[in-house]
C-alpha positions as CSV (number, residue, x, y, z in Angstrom):
1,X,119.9,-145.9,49.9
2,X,123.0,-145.4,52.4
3,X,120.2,-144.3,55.2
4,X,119.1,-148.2,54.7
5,X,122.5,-149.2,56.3
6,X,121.2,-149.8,60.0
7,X,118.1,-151.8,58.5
8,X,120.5,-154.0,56.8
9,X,122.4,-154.8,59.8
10,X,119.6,-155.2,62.2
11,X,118.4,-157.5,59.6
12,X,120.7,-160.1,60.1
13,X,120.5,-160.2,64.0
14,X,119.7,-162.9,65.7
15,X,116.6,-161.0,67.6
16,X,115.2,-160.3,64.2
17,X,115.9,-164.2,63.4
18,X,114.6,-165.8,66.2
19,X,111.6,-167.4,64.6
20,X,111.6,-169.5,61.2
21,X,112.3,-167.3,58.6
22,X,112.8,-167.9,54.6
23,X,115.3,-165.6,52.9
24,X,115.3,-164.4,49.6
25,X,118.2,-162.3,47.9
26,X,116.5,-159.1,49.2
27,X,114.2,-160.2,52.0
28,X,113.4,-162.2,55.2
29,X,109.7,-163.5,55.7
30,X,109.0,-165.3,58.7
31,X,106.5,-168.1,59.2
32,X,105.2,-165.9,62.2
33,X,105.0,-162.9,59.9
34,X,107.6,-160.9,60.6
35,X,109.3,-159.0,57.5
36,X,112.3,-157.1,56.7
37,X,115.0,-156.6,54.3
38,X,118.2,-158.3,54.1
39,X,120.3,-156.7,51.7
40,X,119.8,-153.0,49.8
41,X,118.8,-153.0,46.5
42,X,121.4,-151.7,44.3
43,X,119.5,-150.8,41.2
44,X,115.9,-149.8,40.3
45,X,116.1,-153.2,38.3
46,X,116.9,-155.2,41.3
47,X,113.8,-153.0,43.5
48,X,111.5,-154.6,41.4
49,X,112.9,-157.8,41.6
50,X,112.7,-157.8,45.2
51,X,109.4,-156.8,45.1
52,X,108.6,-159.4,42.8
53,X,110.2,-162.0,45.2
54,X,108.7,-160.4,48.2
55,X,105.0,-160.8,46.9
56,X,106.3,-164.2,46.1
57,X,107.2,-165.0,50.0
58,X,103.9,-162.7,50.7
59,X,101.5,-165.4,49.0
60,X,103.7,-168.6,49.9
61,X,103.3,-167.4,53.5
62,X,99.9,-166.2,53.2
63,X,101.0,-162.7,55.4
64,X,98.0,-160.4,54.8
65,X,99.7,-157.9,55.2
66,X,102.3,-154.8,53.9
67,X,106.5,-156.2,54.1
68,X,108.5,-153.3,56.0
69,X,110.3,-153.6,52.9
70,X,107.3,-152.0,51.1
71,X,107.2,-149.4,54.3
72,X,110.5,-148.3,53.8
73,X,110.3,-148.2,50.2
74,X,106.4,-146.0,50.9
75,X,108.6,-144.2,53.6
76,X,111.1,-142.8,51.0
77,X,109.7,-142.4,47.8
78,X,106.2,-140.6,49.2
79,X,105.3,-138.0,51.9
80,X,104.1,-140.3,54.3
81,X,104.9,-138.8,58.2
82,X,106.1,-141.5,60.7
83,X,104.9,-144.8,60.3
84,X,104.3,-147.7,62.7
85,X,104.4,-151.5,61.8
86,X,103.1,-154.6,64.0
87,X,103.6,-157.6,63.1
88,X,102.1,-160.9,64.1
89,X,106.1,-161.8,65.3
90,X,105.8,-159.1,68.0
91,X,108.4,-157.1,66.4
92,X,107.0,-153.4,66.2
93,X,109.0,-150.8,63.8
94,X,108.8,-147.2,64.6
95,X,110.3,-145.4,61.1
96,X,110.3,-141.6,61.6
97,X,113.7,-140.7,59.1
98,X,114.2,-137.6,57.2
99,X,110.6,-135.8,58.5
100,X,112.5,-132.8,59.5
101,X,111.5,-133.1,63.6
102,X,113.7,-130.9,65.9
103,X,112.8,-133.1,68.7
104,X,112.1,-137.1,69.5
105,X,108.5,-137.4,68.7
106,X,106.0,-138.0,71.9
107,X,103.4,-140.4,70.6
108,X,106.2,-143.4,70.1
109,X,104.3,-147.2,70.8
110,X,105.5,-148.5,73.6
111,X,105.9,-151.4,72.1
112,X,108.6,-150.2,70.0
113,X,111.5,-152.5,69.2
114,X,113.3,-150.6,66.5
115,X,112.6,-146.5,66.2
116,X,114.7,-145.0,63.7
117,X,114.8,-140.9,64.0
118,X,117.9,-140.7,61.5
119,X,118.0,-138.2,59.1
120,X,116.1,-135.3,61.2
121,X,117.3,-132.0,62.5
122,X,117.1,-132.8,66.2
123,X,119.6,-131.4,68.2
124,X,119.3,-132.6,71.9
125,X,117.8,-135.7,73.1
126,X,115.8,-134.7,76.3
127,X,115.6,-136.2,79.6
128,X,112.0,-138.1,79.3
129,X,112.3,-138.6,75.2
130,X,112.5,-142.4,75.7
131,X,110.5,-142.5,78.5
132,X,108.4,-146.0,78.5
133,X,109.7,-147.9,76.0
134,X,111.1,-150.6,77.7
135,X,111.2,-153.0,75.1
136,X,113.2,-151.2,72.6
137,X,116.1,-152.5,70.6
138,X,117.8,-150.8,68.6
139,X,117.8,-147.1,68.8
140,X,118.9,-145.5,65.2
141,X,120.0,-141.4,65.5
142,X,122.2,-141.3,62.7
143,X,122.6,-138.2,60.7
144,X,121.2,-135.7,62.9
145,X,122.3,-132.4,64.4
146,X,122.7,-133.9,68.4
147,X,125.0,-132.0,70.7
148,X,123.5,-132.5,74.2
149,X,122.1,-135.9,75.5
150,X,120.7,-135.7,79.0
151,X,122.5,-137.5,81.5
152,X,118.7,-140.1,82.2
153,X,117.8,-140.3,78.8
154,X,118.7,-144.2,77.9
155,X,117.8,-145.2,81.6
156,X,114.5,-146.2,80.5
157,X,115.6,-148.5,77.5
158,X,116.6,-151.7,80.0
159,X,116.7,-153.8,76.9
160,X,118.4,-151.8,74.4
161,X,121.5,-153.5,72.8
162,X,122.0,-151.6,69.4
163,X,122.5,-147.3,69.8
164,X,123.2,-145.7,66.7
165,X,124.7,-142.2,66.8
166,X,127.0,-141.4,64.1
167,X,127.2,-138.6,61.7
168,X,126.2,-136.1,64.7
169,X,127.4,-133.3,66.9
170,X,128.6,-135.1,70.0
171,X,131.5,-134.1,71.8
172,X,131.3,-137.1,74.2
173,X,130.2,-140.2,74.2
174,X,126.9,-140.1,76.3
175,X,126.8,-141.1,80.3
176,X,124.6,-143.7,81.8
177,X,124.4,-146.0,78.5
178,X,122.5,-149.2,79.3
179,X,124.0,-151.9,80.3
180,X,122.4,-154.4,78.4
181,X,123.9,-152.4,75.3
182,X,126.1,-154.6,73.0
183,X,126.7,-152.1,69.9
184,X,127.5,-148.5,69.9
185,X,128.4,-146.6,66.7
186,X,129.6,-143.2,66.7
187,X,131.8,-142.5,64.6
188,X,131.6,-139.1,62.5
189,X,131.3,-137.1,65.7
190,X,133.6,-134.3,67.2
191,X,134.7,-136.6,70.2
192,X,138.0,-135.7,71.7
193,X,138.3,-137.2,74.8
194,X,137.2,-140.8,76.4
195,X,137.0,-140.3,80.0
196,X,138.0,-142.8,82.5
197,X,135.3,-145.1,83.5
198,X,133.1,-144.1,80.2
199,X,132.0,-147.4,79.4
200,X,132.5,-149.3,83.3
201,X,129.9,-151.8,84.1
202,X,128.9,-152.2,79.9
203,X,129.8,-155.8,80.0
204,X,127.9,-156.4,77.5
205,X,129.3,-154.2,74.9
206,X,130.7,-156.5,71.9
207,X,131.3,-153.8,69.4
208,X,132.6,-149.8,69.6
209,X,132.5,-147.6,66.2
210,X,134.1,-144.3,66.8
211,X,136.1,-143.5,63.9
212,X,136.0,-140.2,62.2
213,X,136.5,-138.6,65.5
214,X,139.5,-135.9,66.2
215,X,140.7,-138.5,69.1
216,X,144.0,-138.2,69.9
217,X,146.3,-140.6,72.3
218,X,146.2,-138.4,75.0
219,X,142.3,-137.9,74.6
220,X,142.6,-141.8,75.6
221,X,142.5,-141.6,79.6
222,X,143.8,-144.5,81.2
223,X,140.6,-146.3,82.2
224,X,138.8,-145.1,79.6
225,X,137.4,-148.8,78.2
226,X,137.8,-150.4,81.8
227,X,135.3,-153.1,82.6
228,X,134.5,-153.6,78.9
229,X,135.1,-157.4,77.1
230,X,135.4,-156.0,73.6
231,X,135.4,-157.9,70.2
232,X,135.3,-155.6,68.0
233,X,137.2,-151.5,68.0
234,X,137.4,-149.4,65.2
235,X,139.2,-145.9,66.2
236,X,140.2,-145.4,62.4
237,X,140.5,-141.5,60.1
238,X,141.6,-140.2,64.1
239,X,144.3,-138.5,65.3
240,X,146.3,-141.4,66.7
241,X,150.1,-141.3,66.4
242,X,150.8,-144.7,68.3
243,X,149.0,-148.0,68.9
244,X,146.9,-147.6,72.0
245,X,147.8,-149.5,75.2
246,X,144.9,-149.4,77.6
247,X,142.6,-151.2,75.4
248,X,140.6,-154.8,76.4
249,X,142.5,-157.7,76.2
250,X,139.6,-159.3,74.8
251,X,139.8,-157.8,71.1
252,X,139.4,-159.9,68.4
253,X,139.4,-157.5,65.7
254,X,141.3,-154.0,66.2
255,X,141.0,-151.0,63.4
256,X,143.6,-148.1,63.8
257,X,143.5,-147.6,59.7
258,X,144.3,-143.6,58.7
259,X,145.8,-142.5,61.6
260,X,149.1,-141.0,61.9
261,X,151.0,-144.1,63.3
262,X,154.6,-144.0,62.5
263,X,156.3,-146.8,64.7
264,X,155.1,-150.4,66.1
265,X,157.1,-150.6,69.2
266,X,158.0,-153.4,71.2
267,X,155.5,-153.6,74.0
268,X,152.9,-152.4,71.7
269,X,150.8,-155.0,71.1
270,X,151.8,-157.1,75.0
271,X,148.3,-157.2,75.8
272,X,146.2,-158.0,72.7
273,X,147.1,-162.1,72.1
274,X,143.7,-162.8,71.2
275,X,143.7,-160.7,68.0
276,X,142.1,-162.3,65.1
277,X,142.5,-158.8,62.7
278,X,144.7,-156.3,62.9
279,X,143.8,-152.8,61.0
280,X,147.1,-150.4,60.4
281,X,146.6,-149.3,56.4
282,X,147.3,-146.0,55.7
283,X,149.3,-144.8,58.5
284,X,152.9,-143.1,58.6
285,X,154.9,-146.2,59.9
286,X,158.2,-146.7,59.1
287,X,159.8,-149.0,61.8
288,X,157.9,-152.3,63.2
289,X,160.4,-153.4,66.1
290,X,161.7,-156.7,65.8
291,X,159.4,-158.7,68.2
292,X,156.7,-156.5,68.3
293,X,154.2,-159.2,66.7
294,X,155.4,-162.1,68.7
295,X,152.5,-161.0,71.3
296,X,149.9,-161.0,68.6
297,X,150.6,-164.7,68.2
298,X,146.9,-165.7,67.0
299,X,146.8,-163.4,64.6
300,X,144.8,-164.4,61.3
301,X,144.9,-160.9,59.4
302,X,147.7,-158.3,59.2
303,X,146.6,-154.8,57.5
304,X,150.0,-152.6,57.1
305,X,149.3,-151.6,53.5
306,X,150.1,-147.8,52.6
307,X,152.7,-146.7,54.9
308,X,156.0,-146.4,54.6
309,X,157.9,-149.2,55.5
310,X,161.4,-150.3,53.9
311,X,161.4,-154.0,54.3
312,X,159.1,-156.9,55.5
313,X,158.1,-157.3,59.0
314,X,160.1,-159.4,61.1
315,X,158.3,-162.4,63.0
316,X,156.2,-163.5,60.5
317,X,157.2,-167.0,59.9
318,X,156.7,-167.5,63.9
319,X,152.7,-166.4,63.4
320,X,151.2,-170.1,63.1
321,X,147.6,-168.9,62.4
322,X,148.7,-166.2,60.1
323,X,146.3,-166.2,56.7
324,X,146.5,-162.7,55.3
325,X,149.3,-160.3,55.1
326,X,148.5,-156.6,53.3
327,X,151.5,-155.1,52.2
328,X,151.4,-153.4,49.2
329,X,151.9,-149.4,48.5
330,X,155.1,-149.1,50.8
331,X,158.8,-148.8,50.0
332,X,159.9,-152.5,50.7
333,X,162.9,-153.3,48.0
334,X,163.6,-157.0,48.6
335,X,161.9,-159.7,49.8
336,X,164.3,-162.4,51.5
337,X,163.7,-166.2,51.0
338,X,162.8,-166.8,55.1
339,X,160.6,-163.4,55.6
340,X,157.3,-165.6,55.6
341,X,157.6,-169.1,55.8
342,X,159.0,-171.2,59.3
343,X,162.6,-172.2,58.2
344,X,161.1,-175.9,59.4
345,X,158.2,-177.6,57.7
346,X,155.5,-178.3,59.6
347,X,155.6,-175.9,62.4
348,X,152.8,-173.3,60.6
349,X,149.5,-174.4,61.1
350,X,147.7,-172.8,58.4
351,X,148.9,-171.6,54.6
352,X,149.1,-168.3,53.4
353,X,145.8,-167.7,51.1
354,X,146.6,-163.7,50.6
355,X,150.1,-162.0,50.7
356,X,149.8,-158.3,48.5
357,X,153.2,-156.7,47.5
358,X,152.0,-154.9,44.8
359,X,152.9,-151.5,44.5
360,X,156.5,-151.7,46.3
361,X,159.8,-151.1,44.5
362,X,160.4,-155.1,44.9
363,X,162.0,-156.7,41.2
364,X,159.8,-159.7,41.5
365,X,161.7,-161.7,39.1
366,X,164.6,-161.9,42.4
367,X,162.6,-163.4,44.6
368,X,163.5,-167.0,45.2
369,X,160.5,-169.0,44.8
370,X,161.0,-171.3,48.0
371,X,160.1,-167.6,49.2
372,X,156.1,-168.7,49.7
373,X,156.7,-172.4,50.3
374,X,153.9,-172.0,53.0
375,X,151.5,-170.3,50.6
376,X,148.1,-171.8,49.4
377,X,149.0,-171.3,46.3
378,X,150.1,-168.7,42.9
379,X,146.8,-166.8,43.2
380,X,147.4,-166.0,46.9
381,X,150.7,-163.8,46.0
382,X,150.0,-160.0,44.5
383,X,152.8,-158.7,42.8
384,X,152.5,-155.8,40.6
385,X,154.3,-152.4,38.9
386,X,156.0,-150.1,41.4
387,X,154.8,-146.2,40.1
């Protein structure tokens, strides 16, 4: 069911929204007809209770017709070859995974607004695959075998905002992208290099997956995500051995989890103030400067679990906004009675409501409980047994 992923996602998009829908625990209906799934089923139990609650939504809305949820399910439990849905909506589904095509099909509707080619053994998206679909958008390539992508090949999609690439051969990330494009994933690629000026002009772009890719800091070129107003990064399981410093200001959330970080330093993190979430589990630090996260000053989640650091942060009890700190599996040993909490009351504007320190060689039992004075509450502290 993991191929279901992108449906899923697309699923809750606004596009796919836009008219008056009804939602069950599986599936959207809406009044206009449109159908799709909203969440994957997890057992065959649950399949045939969706199915039960989409004929349900079928009759209530009297749609004469097939749910895509009953097309994908037709799509991978029988033999059928590529299928194409209309709805009354407008929304038009072109479902071609796992039919074992070495190439993008030529007889694609041009009325297309979602085609997914995942799970297929092409290799090289051609110069004139896309060619007249216009309204397309989202574009799902996921688990192919893709090494080459012509230069012109997404110039035709002017209204594409969802390109789906992972789990592929790419050594790049493709040129010419359009620039009406708001979500790029791929991640589980062979992508060494970002060039400068890779993603200029994409202003647009909300959200950039590329983990999984043997990117290194120096693969980074300096203009690399210029032009770009980013919410959302995830470089995580790369090569990385620092924090990168030629990112967008405009991050809200920022993922560098698995890497091979061993030190936050000092100007680090100058340019990203308006991070909400900050990703750094399993990494190799050891040293956090002192100041370091006095830039990140709105700041709502702190990752730093599984590394190797010796004591708590300092600059903690100066993050007003700060909601969730993740420390557990390092080597911290004591836990001082100011490392959290503003010595003055008043001046933090929101309460802990998740601190983890299990898994640290801390003697719990020592710490002062005026400790997490700013805490929600006992269910927001995890201690636990240091292996």
């Amino acid at each position: 069911m993991t191929r279901l992923n992108s449906y899923f996602a697309l699923a809750r998009d606004p596009v796919f929204q836009e008219q008056h829908c009804l939602c069950s625990s599986c599936l959207c209906t809406c009044i206009t007809g449109s159908l799709y799934p909203a969440t994957p089923p997890l057992s065959p139990f649950l399949l045939f209770q969706c199915n039960v609650e989409t004929w349900f939504l079928f009759c209530k809305q009297l749609q004469l017709h097939l749910s895509y949820w009953v097309l994908l399910w037709l799509k991978m439990w029988t033999s059928c070859h590529c299928m194409w849905l209309s709805s009354w909506g407008g929304l038009f589904f072109s479902v071609c995974f796992s039919e074992g095509l070495h190439y993008v099909p030529y007889d694609i509707p041009p009325d297309t607004r979602l085609l997914d080619l995942q799970g297929n053994y092409i290799t090289e998206i051609r110069e004139n695959d896309f060619k007249g679909l216009r309204n397309l958008y989202a574009l799902v390539l996921v688990n192919n075998m893709i090494t080459k992508i012509h230069p012109r090949a997404f110039l035709p999609l002017e209204r594409m905002q969802k390109l789906y690439l992972s789990h592929n051969r790419l050594t790049a990330v493709p040129k010419n992208l359009p620039v009406s494009l708001v979500e790029l994933r791929i991640h589980d690629n062979q992508i060494k290099k970002v060039a400068s000026g890779t993603f200029y002009g994409l202003t647009n772009m909300n959200c950039i997956e590329m983990g999984r890719n043997p990117i290194k800091n120096s693969g980074l070129e300096p203009g690399a995500f210029d032009g770009l107003h980013l919410s959302f990064l995830r470089i995580s399981e790369a090569k990385l051995t620092g924090i990168p410093k030629d990112l967008p200001y405009s991050l809200t959330e920022l993922h560098l989890d698995q890497n091979q970080i061993q030190a936050i330093e000092l100007e680090d993190l100058l340019q990203y103030g308006q991070l909400f979430r900050l990703g750094l589990s399993y990494n190799k630090i050891r040293h956090i400067e002192d100041g370091s996260l006095y830039y990140v000053h709105s700041l709502r989640e702190l990752h730093l679990d599984n590394n190797l650091l010796s004591r708590v942060p300092a600059g903690l009890p100066e993050m007003k906004h700060l909601q969730v700190v993740y420390l557990h599996s390092n080597n911290i040993s004591s836990v001082g009675v100011n490392d959290f909490c503003p010595r003055t009351f008043g001046t933090k504007k929101t309460f802990y409501n998740g601190i983890s320190l299990f898994n640290n060689p801390i003697q719990y039992w020592e710490v002062q409980p005026a400790t997490f004075r700013c805490v929600s509450g006992r269910n927001a502290i995890q201690f636990g047994n240091y292996k």
